[in-house]
C-alpha positions in Angstrom: 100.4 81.4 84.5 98.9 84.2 82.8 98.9 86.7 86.2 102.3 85.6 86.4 103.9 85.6 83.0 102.2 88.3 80.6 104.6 91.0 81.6 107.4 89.6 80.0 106.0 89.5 76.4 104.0 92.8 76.8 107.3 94.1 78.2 109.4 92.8 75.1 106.5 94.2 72.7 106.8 97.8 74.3 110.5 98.0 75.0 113.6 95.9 74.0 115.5 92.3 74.5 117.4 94.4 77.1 114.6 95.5 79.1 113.0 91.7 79.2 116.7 90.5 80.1 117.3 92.7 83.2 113.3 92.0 84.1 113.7 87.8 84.0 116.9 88.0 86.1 115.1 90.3 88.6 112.6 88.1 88.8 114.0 84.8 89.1 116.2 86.2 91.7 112.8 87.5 93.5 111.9 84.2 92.8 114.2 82.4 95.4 111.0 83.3 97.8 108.7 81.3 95.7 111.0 78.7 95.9 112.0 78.5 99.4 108.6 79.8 100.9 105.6 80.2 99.3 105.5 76.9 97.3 105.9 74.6 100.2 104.0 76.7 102.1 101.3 76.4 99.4 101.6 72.4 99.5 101.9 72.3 103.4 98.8 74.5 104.2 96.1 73.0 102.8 96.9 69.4 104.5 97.3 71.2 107.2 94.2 73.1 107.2 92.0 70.1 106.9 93.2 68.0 109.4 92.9 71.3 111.7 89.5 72.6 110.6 87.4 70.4 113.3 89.4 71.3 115.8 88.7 73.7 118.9 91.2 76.1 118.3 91.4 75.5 114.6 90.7 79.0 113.6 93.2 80.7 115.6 95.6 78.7 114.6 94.7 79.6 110.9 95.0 83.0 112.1 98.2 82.8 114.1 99.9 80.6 110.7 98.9 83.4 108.3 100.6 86.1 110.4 103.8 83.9 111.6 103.7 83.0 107.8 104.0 86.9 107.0 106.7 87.8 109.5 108.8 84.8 108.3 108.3 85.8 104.3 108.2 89.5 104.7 111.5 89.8 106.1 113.0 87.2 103.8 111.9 89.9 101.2 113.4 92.8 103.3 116.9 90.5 103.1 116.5 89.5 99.6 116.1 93.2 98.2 118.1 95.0 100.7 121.1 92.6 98.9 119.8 92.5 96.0 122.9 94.1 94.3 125.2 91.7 96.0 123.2 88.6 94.8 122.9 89.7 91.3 127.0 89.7 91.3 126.6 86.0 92.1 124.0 85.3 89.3 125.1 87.0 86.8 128.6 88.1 86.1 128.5 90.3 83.4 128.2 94.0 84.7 125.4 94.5 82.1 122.8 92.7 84.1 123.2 94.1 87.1 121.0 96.6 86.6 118.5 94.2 87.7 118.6 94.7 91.0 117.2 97.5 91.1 113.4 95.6 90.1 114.6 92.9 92.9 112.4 94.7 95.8 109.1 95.6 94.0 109.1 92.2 93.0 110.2 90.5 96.3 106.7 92.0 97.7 105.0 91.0 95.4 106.1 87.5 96.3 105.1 88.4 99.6 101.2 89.2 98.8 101.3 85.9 96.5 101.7 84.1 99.9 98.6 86.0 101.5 96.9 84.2 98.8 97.7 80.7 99.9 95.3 81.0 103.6 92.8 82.9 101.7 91.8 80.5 99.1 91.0 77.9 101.5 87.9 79.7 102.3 86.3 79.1 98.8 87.9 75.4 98.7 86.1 74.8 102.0 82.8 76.0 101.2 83.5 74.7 97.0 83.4 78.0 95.8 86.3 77.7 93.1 84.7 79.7 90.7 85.3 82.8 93.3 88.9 81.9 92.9 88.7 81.8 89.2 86.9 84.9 89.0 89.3 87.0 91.1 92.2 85.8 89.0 90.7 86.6 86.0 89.7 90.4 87.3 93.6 90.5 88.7 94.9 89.2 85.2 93.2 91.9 83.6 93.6 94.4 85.6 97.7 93.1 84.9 97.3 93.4 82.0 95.7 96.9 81.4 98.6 98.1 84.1 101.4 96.6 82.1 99.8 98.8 79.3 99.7 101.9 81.1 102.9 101.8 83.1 105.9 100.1 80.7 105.8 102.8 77.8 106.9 105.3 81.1 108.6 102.9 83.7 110.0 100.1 81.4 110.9 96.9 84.0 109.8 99.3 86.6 106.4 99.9 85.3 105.9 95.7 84.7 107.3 95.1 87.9 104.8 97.7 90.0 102.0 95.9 87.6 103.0 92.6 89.0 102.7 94.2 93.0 99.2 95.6 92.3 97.7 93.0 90.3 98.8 90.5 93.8 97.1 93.6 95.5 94.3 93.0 94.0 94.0 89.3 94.6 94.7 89.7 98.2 92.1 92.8 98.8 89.4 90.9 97.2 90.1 87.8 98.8 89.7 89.8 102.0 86.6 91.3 100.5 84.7 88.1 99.4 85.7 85.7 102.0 83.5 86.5 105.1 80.8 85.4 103.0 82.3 81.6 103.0 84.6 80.0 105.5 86.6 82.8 107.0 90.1 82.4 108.0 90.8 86.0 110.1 93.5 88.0 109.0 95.3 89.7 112.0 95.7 92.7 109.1 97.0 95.4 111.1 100.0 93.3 111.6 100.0 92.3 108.4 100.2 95.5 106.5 102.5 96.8 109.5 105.3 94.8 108.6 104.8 95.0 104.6 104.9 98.9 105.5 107.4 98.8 107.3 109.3 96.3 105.6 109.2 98.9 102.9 109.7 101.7 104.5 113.2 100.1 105.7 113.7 99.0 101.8 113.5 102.6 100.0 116.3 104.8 101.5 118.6 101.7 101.8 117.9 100.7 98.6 118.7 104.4 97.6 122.1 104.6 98.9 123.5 101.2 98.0 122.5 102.4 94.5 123.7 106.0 94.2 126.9 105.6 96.0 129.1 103.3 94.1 131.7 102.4 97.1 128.1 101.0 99.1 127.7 98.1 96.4 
């Protein structure tokens, strides 16, 4: 709650009521993946992963769910951001908040790393290592927090919103660090940071256009 939530009241203590207005909307918008995706996912997985660990291919189908998982959620995100200005129009219909769009996409990834997380913990659950789960959130929620610091006096909502990517960054690279050492669930991670790269890469001059030429929104 802390990982997720802290940027809101360090971004109200650095900037304005304005600034944490366009920020929330962004990221409940962002949070339609949440929602739709990574929250059942999060409930399905684990049932799923124990009835499946005995089993002869059980750890290719771990691998094969985390990358399907990936392509499914990662270009829900490329949808979601690349019409991010047309959705905010439905959410919110004064013209003052539709500034928030423009915070939809960094946050939509970030989403998309949350979900990594999901297959990855199941490797400390297996072997009851919880306390490496509590340990990298508490190293990511710092390492929020110190971000949220550094970047919202310069970026504002963009600053708390590239704090929120890295700090899931963070999560995901140490999970991918720690894990071998328990039960390891193999990460097909080419792929996997192929298509957030690319994903991306297909966001930024899109993203560009819609928002500097008026008649594109």
């Amino acid at each position: 709650m802390m990982l997720s939530g802290q940027d809101r009241f360090i971004l109200g203590y650095l900037t304005d009521s304005t600034e944490v207005g366009l920020y929330g909307l962004g990221y409940n918008i962002a949070g339609i993946l949440n929602f739709l995706i990574v929250a059942p996912f999060a409930m399905a997985f684990p049932v799923i992963f124990w009835k499946k660990l005995e089993d002869e291919n059980g750890p290719r189908f771990f691998t094969k769910t985390v990358t399907y998982a990936q392509f499914i959620i990662t270009w829900c995100a490329l949808a979601l951001s690349l019409y991010a200005p047309h959705f905010i129009k439905i959410f919110a219909l004064n013209t003052d908040y539709w500034g928030a769009a423009s915070v939809i996409p960094m946050l939509a990834y970030a989403f998309v790393l949350m979900n990594m997380q999901v297959t990855g913990h199941m490797s400390f659950y297996h072997s009851k290592k919880t306390n490496v789960v509590l340990m990298i959130y508490i190293v990511a929620t710092a390492a929020n927090f110190l971000l949220n610091l550094l970047l919202i006096p310069m970026f504002k909502m963009y600053g708390a919103a590239t704090a929120n990517f890295l700090s899931y960054l963070i999560c995901v690279i140490m999970i991918y660090i720690l894990s071998p050492k328990y039960y390891f669930i193999k990460w097909e991670m080419h792929k996997l940071v192929m298509m957030l790269l690319l994903a991306i890469a297909l966001t930024v001059p899109f993203f560009i256009l819609i928002l500097r030429i008026p008649s594109l929104k």
